[in-house]
C-alpha positions as a Python dict, from the first residue, in 0.01 Angstrom:
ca = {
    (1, 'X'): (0, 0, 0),
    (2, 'X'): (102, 262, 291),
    (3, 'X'): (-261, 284, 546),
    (4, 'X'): (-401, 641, 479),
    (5, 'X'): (-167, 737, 150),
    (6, 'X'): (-442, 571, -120),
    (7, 'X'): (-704, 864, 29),
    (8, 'X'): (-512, 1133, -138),
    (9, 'X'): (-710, 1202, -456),
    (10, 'X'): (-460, 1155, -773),
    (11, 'X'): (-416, 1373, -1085),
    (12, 'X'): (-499, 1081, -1362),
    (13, 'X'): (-536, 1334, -1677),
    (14, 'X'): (-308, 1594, -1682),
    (15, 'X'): (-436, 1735, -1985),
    (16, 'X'): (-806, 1765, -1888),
    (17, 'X'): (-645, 2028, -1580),
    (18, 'X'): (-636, 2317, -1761),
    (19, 'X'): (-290, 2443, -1630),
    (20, 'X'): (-285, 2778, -1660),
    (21, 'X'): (5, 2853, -1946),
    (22, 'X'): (325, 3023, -1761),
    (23, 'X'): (359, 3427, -1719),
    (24, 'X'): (687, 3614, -1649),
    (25, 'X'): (552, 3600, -1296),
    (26, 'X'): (577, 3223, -1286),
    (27, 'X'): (1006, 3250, -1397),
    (28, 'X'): (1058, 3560, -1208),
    (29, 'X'): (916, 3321, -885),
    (30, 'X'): (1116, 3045, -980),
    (31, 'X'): (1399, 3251, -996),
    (32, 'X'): (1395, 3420, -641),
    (33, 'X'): (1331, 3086, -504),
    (34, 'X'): (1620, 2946, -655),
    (35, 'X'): (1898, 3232, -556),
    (36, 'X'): (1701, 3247, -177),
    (37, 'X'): (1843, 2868, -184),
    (38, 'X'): (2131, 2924, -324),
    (39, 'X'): (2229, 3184, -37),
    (40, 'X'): (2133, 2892, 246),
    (41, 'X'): (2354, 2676, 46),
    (42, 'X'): (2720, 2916, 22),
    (43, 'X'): (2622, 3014, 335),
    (44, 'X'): (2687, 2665, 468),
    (45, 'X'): (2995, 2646, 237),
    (46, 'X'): (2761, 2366, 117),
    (47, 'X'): (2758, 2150, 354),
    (48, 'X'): (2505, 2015, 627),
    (49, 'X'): (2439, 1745, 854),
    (50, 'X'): (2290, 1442, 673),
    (51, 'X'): (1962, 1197, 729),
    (52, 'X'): (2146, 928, 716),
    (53, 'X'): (2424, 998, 1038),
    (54, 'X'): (2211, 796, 1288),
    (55, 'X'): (2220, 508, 1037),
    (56, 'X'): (2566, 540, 956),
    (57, 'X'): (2646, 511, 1346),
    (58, 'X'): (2835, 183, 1495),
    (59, 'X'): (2435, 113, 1601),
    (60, 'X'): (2258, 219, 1309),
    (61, 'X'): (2457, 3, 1131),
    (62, 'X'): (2427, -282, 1338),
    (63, 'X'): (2081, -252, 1427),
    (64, 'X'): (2037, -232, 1017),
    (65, 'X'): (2217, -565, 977),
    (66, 'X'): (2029, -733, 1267),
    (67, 'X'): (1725, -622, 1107),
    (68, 'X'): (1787, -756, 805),
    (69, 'X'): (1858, -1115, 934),
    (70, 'X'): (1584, -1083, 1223),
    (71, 'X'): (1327, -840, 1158),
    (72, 'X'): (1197, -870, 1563),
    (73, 'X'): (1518, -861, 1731),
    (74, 'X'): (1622, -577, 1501),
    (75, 'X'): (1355, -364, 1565),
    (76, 'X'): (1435, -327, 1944),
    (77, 'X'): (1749, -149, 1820),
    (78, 'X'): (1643, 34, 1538),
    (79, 'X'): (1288, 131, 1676),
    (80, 'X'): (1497, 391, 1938),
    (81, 'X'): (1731, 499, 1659),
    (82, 'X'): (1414, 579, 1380),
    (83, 'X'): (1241, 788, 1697),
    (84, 'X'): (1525, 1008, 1758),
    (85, 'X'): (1596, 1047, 1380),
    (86, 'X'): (1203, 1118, 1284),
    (87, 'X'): (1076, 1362, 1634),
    (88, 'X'): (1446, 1448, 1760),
    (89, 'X'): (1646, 1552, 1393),
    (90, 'X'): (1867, 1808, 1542),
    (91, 'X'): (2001, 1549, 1841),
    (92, 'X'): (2250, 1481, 1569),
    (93, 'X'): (2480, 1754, 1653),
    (94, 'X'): (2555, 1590, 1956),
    (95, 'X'): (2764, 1335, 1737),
    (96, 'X'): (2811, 1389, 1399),
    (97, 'X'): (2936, 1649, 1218),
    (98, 'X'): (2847, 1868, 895),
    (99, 'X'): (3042, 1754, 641),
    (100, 'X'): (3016, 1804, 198),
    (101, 'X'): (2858, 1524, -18),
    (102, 'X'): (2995, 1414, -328),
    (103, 'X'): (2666, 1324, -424),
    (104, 'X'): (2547, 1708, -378),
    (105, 'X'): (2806, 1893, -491),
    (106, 'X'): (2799, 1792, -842),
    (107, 'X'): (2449, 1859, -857),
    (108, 'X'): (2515, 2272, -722),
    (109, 'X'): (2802, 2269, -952),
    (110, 'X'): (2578, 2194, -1240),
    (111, 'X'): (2314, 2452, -1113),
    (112, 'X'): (2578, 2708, -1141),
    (113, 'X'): (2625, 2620, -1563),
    (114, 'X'): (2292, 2642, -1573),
    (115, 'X'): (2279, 3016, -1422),
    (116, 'X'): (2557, 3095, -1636),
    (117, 'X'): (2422, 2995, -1917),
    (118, 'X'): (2093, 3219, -1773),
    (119, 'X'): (2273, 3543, -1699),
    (120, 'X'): (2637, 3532, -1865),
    (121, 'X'): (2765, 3599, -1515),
    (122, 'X'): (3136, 3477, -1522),
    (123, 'X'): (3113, 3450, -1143),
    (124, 'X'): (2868, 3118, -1174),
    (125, 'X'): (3154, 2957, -1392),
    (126, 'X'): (3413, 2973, -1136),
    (127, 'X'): (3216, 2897, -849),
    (128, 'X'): (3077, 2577, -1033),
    (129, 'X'): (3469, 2510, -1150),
    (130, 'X'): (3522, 2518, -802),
    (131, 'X'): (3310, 2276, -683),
    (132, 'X'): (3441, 2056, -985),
    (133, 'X'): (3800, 2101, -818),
    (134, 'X'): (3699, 1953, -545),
    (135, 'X'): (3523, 1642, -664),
    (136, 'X'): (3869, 1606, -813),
    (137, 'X'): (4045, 1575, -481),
    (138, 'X'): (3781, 1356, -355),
    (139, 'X'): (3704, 1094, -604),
    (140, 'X'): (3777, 714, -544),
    (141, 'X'): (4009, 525, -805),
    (142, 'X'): (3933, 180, -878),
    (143, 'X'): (4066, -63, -1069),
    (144, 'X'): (3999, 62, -1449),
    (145, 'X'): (3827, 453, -1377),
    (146, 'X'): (3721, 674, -1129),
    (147, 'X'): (3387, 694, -934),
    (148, 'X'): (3226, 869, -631),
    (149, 'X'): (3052, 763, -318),
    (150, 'X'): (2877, 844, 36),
    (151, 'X'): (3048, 1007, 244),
    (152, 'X'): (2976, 758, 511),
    (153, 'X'): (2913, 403, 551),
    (154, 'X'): (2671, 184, 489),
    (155, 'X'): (2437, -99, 484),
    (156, 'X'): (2262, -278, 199),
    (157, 'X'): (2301, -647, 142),
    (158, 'X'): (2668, -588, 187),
    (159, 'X'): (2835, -344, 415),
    (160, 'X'): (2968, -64, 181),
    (161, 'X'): (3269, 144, 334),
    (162, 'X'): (3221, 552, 303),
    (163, 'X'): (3360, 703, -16),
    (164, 'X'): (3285, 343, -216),
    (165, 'X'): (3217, 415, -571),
    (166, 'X'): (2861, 412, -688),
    (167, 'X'): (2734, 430, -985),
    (168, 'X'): (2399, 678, -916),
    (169, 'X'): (2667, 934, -763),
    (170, 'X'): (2906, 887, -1044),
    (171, 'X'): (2687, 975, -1285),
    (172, 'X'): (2594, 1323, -1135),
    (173, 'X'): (2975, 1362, -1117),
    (174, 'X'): (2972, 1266, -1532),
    (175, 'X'): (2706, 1542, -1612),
    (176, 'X'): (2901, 1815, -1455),
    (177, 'X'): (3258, 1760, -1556),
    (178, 'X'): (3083, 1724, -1899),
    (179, 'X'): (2932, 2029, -1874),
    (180, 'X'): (3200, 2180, -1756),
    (181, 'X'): (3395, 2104, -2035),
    (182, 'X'): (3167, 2228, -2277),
    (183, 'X'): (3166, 2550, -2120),
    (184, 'X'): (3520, 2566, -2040),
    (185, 'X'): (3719, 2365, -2292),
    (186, 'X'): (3932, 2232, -2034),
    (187, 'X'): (4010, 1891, -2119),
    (188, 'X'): (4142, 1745, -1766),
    (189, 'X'): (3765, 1782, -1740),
    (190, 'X'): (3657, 1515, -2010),
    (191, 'X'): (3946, 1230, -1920),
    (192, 'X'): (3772, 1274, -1595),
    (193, 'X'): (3449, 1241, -1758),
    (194, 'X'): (3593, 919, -1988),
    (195, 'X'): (3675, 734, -1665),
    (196, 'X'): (3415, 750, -1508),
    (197, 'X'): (3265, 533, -1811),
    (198, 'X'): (3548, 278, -1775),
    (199, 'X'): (3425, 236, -1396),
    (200, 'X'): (3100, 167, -1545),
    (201, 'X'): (3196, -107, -1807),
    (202, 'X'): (3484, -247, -1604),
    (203, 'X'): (3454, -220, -1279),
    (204, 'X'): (3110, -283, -1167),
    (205, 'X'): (2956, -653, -1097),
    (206, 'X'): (2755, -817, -1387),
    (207, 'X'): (2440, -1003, -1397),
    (208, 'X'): (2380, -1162, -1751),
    (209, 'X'): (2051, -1307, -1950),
    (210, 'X'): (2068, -1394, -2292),
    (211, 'X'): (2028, -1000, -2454),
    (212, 'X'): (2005, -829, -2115),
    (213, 'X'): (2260, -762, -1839),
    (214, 'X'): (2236, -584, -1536),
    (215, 'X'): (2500, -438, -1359),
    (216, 'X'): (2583, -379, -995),
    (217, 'X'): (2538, -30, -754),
    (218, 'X'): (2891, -19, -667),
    (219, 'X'): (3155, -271, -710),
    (220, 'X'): (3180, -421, -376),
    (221, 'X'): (2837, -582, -414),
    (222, 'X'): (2572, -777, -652),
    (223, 'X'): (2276, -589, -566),
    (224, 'X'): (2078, -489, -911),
    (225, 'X'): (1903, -190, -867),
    (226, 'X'): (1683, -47, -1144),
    (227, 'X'): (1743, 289, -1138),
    (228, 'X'): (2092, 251, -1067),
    (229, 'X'): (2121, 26, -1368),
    (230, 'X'): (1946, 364, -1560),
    (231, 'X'): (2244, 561, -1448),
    (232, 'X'): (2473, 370, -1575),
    (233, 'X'): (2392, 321, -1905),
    (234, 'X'): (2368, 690, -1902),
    (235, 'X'): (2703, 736, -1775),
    (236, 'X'): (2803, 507, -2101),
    (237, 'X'): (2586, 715, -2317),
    (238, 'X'): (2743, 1047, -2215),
    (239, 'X'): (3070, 912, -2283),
    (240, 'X'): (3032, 669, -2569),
    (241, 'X'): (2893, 941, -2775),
    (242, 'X'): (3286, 1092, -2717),
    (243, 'X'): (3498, 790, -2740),
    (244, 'X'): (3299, 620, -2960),
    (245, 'X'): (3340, 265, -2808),
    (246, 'X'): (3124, 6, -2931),
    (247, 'X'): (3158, -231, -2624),
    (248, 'X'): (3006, -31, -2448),
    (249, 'X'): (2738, 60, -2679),
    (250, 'X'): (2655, -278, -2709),
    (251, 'X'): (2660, -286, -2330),
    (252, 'X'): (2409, -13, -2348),
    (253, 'X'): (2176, -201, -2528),
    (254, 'X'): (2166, -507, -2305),
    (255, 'X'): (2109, -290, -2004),
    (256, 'X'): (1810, -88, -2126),
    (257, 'X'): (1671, -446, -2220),
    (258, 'X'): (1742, -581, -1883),
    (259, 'X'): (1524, -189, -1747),
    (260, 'X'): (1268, -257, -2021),
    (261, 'X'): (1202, -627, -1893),
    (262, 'X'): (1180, -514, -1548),
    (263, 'X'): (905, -267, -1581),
    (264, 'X'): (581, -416, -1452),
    (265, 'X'): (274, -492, -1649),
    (266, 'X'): (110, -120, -1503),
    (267, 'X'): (408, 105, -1641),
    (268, 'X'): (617, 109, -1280),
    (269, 'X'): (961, -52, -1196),
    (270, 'X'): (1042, -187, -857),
    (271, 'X'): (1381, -25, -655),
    (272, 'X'): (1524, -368, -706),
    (273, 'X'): (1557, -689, -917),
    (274, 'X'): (1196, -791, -921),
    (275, 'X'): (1363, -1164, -983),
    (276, 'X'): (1589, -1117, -703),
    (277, 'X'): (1388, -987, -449),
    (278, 'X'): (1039, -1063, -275),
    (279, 'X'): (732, -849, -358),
    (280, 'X'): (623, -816, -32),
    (281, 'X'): (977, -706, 85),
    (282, 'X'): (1017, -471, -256),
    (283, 'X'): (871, -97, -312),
    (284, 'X'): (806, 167, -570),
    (285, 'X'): (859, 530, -469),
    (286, 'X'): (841, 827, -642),
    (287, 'X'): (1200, 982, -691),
    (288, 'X'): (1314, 637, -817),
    (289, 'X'): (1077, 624, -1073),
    (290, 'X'): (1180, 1003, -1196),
    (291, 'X'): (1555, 863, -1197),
    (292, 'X'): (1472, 600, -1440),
    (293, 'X'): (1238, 805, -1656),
    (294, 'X'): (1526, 1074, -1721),
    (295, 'X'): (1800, 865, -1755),
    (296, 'X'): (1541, 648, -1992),
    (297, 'X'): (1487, 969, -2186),
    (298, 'X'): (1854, 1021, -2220),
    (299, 'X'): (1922, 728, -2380),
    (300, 'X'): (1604, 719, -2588),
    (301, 'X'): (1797, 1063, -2723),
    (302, 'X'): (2093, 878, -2807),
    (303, 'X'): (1943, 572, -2989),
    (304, 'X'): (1586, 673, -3080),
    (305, 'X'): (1457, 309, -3009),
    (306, 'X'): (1069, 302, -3058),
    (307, 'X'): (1029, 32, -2760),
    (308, 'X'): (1218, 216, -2540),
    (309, 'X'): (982, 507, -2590),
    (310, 'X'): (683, 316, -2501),
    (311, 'X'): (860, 199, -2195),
    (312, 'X'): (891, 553, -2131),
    (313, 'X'): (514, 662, -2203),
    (314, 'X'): (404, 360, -1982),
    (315, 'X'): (622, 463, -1681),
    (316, 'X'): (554, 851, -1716),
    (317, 'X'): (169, 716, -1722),
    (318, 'X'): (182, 542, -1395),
    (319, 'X'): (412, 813, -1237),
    (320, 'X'): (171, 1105, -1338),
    (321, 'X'): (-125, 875, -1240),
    (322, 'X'): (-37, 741, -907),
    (323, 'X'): (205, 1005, -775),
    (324, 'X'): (149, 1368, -810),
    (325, 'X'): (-183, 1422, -659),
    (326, 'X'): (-439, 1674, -716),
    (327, 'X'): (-331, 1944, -503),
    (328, 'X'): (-17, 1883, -682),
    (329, 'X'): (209, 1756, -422),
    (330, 'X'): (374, 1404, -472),
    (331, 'X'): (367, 1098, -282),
    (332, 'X'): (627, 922, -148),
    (333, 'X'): (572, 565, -166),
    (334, 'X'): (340, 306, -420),
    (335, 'X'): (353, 73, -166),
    (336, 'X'): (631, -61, 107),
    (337, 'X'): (677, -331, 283),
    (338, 'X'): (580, -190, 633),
    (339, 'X'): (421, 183, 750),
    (340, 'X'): (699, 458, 752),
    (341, 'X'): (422, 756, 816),
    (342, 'X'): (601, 962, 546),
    (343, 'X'): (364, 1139, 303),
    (344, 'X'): (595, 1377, 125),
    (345, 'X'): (958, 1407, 74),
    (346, 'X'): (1177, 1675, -17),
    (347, 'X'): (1356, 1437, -271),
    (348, 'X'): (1020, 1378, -446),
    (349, 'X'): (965, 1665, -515),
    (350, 'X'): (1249, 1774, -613),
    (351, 'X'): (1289, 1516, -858),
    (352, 'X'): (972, 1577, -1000),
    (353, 'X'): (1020, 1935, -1104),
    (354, 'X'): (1338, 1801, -1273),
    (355, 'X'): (1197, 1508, -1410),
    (356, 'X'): (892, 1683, -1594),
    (357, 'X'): (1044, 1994, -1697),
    (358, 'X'): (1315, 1739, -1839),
    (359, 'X'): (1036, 1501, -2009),
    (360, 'X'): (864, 1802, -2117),
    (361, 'X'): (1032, 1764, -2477),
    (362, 'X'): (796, 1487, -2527),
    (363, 'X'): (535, 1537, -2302),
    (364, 'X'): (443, 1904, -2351),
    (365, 'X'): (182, 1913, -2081),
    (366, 'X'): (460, 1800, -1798),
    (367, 'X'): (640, 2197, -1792),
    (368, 'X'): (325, 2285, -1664),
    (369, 'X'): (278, 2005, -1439),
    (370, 'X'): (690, 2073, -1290),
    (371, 'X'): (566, 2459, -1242),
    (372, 'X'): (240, 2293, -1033),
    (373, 'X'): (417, 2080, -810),
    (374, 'X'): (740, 2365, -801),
    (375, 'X'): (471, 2571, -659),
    (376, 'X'): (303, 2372, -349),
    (377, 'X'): (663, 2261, -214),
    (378, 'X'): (759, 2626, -205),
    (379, 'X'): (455, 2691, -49),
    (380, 'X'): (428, 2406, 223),
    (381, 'X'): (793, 2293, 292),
    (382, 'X'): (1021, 2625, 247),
    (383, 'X'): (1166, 2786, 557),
    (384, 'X'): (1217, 3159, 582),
    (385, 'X'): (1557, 3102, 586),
    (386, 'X'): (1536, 2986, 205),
    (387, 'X'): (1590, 2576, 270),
    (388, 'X'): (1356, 2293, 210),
    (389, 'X'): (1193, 2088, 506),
    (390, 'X'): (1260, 1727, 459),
    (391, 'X'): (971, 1566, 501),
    (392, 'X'): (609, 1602, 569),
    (393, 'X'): (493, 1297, 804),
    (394, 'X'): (121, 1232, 880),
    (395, 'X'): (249, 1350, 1256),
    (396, 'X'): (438, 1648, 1211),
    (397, 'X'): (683, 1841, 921),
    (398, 'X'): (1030, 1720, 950),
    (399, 'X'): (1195, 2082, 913),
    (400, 'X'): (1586, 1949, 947),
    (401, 'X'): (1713, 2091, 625),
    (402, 'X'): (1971, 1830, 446),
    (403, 'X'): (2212, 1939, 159),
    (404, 'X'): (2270, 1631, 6),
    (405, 'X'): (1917, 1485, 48),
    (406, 'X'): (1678, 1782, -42),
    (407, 'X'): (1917, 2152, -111),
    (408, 'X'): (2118, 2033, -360),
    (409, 'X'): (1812, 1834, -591),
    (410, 'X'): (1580, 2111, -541),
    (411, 'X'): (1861, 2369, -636),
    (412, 'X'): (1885, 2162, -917),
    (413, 'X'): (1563, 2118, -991),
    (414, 'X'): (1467, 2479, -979),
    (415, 'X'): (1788, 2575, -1210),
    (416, 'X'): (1701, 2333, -1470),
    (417, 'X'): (1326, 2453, -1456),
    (418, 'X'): (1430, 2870, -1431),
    (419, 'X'): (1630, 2717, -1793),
    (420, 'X'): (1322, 2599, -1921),
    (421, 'X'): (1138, 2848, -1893),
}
């Protein structure tokens, strides 16, 4: 575990806290705070610069793959690189340029049904119809669907060329064209919808075991990520329960077996394949684990399986437990293989005020807890301009403000919680 991060004292009963029930105050709040963002984000014609264009750089990308194979001669390349990036954010405008994500645009878009849905305002329809026009133009084809990816390259395992299909981005894609066409009727809308769970079943990399399979982040490589592996069986529950298909529900089943058997004995789940990779070279963070307890949820909705409901209550135990801590911000890491310094990150936070106003269906207590933690990252990493600070190192805040990384999921976040409430 990270030096200095195991000090923070840790909410471990969120029912004994007495959260104070929420007042028209508490929505009103929410609701400034989410059109202030919204203005930062048209203003940019959303778009930014992004935390990952050193790494995506002829050198971040080599130093990343020397790393990889030599962890000491990698380091005198990468060490420069992870300076400039953590002290010096805004040296990046010296080479790259701001540019839309396809992995943040869906996620506005879907923000905009929301306030639609809020205040009847027409205007929110077309803007979000908009952005949905534009994923259009910029998704990927492969062989049997359609997908979306990073708008840049990069390294894992495998080198992944920029607008590669993955699944996690996909699957923010599937939510809004399906929401879109609920609200709309168009149905150019669903087909897109529909292929992007034919990407899913056909064109991603498979990983079998008796009654579980796991299935690959994009379909270049064979690199089994658990959360991703959450998306996409809730890509293929979003769209099975259109088409229908029982290949793929069947497929469903083996992959939430595969999650379910990764979980550790203490309720978490590691980013990768526990079998594939070392322990000492894995992690657990916190915006991971809220990926796979939503998507988990979804499907639980779809298939009302009792064991995948204790799965659930397990990892929403050890999440609450070890992650949101008493002052009600949230950690970054569990543990990682070496120090990064980080203590809070934007993503973390927003994907916890999604991920317990979401769970709060089941876990009544966690609307209150989303409003808690909603509250301190308004309160320690919002700029007077209306964005969100990146990160909060034990050094200094990180104030670079990110669309894809931290606008977009809080904008989301905050949407989806205004609904709630």
């Amino acid at each position: 575990m990270e030096a200095g991060i195991d000090t923070i004292p840790l909410v471990n009963d969120i029912a004994k806290n007495s959260l104070r029930f929420h007042s028209n105050n508490v929505k009103n709040s929410v609701e400034s705070h989410s059109y202030s963002l919204l203005r930062w984000i048209e203003q940019n014609n959303y778009s930014s610069f992004d935390h990952y264009d050193y790494w995506s750089s002829k050198l971040g990308v080599l130093g990343k793959r020397l790393f990889l194979k030599n962890k000491l001669l990698g380091s005198f390349l990468v060490a420069p690189i992870y300076l400039l990036d953590t002290y010096w954010p805004a040296s990046r405008r010296f080479f790259a340029k701001q540019s839309r994500s396809a992995e943040a645009v869906p996620r506005i878009a879907s923000g905009y049904f929301r306030l639609y849905q809020i205040t009847q305002n027409s205007e929110y329809i077309r803007k979000g119809c908009e952005l949905l026009n534009w994923l259009k133009e910029n998704a990927s084809k492969t062989e049997h669907g359609i997908g979306w990816g990073l708008h840049f390259d990069w390294k894992a395992n495998e080198f992944v060329p920029k607008t590669t299909p993955c699944v996690t981005l996909t699957a923010y894609s599937t939510q809004a064209f399906i929401e879109g066409y609920r609200l709309t009727g168009r149905k150019d809308y669903l087909e897109i919808a529909l292929k992007t769970g034919d990407f899913v079943f056909y064109d991603l990399n498979r990983k079998q075991a008796g009654q579980q399979t796991s299935l690959s982040y994009t379909p270049l490589d064979h690199n089994y990520v658990i959360n991703a592996n959450s998306y996409a069986a809730k890509i293929l529950v979003e769209t099975v329960s259109i088409d229908n298909n029982s290949e793929k529900a069947d497929l469903i089943k083996k992959v939430v077996n595969y999650i379910i058997a990764q979980q550790n004995a203490d309720g978490s789940w590691y980013y990768s394949d526990k079998n594939n990779i070392l322990q000492k070279w894995n992690f657990i963070d916190s915006f991971h684990t809220c990926f796979v307890l939503q998507n988990l949820f979804s499907i639980w909705k779809w298939n009302r399986d009792e064991q995948l409901m204790k799965s659930i209550r397990r990892g929403y135990k050890f999440f609450t437990d070890n992650f949101v801590t008493e002052e009600f911000s949230v950690r970054y890491y569990y543990c990682y293989p070496i120090p990064t310094g980080i203590i809070t990150d934007i993503r973390g936070c927003a994907e916890t005020i999604y991920c317990c106003a979401f769970l709060s269906e089941i876990f009544p207590e966690a609307l209150d807890l989303s409003v808690k933690v909603t509250e301190w990252t308004i309160n320690n990493m919002k700029d007077k301009d209306g964005f969100y600070y990146f990160r909060i190192y034990k050094t200094h805040k990180h104030k670079f403000p990110y669309i894809r990384w931290g606008q977009a999921p809080m904008f989301n976040a905050l949407t989806y919680l205004l609904s709630k409430l």
